[in-house]
C-alpha positions in Angstrom: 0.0 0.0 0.0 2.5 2.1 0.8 4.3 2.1 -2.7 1.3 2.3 -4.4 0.4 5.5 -2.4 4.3 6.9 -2.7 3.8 6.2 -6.7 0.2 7.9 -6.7 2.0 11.0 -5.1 4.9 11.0 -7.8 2.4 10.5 -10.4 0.3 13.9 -9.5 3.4 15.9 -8.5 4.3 15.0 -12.4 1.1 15.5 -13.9 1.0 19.0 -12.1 4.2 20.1 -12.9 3.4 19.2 -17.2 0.4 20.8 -16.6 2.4 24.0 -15.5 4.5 24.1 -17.9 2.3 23.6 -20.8 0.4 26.3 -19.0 3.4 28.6 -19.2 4.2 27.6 -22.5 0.8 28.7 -23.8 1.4 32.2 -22.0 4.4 32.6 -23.6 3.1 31.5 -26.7 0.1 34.1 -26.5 2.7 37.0 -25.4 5.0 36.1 -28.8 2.3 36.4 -31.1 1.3 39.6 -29.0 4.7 40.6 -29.6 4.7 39.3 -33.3 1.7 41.4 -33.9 3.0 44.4 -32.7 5.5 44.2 -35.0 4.1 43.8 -37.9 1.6 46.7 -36.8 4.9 49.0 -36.2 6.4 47.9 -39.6 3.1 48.8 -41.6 2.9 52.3 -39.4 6.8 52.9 -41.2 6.0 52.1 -44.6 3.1 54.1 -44.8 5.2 56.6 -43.5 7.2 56.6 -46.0 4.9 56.1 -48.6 3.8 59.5 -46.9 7.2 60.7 -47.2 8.0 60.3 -50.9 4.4 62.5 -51.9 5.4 65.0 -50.2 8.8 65.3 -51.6 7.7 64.4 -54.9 5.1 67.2 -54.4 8.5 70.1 -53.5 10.2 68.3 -56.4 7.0 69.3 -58.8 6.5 72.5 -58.4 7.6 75.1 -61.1 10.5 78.1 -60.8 7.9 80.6 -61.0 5.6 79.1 -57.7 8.7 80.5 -55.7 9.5 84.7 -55.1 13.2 84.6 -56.7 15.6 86.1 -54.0 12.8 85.8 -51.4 14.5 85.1 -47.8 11.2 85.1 -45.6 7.6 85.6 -46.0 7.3 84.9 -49.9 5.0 83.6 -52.3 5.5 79.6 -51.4 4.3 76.8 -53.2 0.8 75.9 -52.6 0.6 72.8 -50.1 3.9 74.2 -48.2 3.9 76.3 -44.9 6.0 78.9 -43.8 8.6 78.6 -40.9 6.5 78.7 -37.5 3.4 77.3 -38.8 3.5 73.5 -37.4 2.7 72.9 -33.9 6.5 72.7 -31.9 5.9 68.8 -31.5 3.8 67.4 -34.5 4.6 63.7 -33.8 1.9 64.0 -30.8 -0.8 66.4 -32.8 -4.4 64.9 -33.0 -5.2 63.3 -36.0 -8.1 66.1 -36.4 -4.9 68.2 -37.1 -3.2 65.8 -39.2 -7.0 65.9 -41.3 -6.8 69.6 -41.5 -3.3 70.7 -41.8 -2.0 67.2 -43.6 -1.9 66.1 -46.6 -3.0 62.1 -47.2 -0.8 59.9 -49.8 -2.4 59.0 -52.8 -4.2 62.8 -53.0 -3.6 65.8 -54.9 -2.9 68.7 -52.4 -4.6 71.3 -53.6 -7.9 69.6 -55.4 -8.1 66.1 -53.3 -8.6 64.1 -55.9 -7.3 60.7 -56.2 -3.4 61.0 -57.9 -1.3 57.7 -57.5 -2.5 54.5 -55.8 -6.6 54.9 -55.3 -6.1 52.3 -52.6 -4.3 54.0 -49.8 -6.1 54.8 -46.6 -6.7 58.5 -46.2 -6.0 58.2 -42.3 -2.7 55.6 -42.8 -0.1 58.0 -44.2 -0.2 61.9 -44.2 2.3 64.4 -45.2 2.9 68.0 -44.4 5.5 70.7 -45.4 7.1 73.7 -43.7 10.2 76.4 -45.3 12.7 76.5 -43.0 15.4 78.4 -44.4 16.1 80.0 -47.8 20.1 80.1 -48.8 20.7 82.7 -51.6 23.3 82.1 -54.0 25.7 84.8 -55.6 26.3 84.7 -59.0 29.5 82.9 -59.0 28.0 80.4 -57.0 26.2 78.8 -59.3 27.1 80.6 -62.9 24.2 83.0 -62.5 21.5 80.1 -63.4 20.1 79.2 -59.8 18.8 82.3 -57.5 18.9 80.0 -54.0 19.0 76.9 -52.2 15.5 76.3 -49.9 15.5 74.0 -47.1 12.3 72.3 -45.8 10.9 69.9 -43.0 9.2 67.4 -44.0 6.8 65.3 -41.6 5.1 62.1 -42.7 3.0 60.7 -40.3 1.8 56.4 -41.1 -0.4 54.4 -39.1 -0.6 50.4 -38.5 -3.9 48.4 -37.9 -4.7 50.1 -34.3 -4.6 53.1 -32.3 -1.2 53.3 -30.9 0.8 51.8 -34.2 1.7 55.3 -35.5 5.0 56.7 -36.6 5.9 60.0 -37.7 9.5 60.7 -39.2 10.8 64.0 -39.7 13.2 64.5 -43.3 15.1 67.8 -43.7 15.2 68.5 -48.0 16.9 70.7 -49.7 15.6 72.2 -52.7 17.2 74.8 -55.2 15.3 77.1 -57.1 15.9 78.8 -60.6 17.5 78.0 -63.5 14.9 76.5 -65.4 14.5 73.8 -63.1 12.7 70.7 -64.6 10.4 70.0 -62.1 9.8 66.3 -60.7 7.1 64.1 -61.3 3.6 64.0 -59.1 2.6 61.4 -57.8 6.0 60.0 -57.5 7.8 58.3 -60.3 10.3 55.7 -59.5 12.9 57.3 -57.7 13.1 60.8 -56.4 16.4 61.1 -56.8 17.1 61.7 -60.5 15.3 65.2 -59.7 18.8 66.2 -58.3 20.8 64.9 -61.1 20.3 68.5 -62.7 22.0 70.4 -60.2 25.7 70.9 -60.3 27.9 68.6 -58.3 28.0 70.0 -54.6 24.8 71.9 -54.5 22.7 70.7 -52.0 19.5 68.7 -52.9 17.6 66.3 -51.2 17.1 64.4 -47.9 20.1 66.5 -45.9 18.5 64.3 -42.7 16.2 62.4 -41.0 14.9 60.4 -37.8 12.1 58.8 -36.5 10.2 61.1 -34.5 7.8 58.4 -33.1 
């Protein structure tokens, strides 16, 4: 009797301890995919911030010579869809999304009319764009031969969204962009790569992404 009681003991002391673990290994099982979702939801939050990012550029790129005041330093005649230095809230990463809807500009959309230009399919609320002049750098003649008037800087910030509420990112990309010249302007909605807009500049001017981080 004894042994059979001892090996009755043994026997629920090892039943309970594969029950625990399996127990634990369903937890952690149930946490991973948790942790796998999460993930993913982060991932899809960064590409549609950068599928946010490369409209707005494209949309700087675009614009024509004459949509800028040549010479202008401050307080000129911007392209439409870009705001002047001191318009954006001092931390846009953590603006509502009402302001993203008013002040933003969604991927996939034409700035100034709305409509649809470039994927139909992209979720107005997944990735926004917005623009703000920072600094304008004029050039002297000898610069740049005569042919370009200045060198404009601009932050950009693209905001993309995952699946739920608190999968957002929002990056923040400093470009620069020269003016004059007879400047052939990019394409809108973006072509295949942005960078071939810079290819017309002369070697050292500055053009492009000068920087950029993750902001959330």
């Amino acid at each position: 009797m004894n042994c059979r009681g001892v090996a009755l003991v043994t026997g629920l002391v090892l039943l309970a301890a594969v029950a625990l673990l399996a127990v634990t290994a369903a937890g952690s099982m149930t946490l991973l995919q948790h942790q796998a979702a999460n993930f993913a939801e982060k991932n899809r939050a960064r590409e549609n911030a950068a599928l946010a990012e490369s409209y707005a550029i494209a949309w700087l790129f675009s614009r024509a010579d004459t949509e800028r005041q040549p010479g202008c330093a401050s307080d000129c005649l911007l392209p439409a869809g870009i705001l002047t230095d001191g318009e954006l809230p001092e931390q846009p990463e953590f603006a509502s999304m009402a302001w993203w809807r008013q002040y933003g500009t969604a991927a996939g959309r034409h700035p100034l009319t709305g409509e649809e230009a470039g994927y139909s399919a992209i979720d107005s609320t997944e990735s926004l764009w917005t623009i703000e002049e920072i600094h304008y750098q004029a050039l002297q003649d000898g610069d740049s031969g005569g042919a370009y008037h200045g060198v404009a800087y601009y932050r950009v910030f693209s905001r993309g969204s995952g699946g739920h509420p608190g999968s957002v990112v929002v990056s923040e990309a400093i470009v620069a962009r020269p003016w004059g010249g007879g400047t052939e302007p990019g394409d809108f909605p973006p072509a295949e790569s942005l960078s071939g807009f810079c290819h017309q500049f002369p070697q050292g001017m500055a053009c492009g992404i000068q920087s950029w981080r993750e902001r959330r």
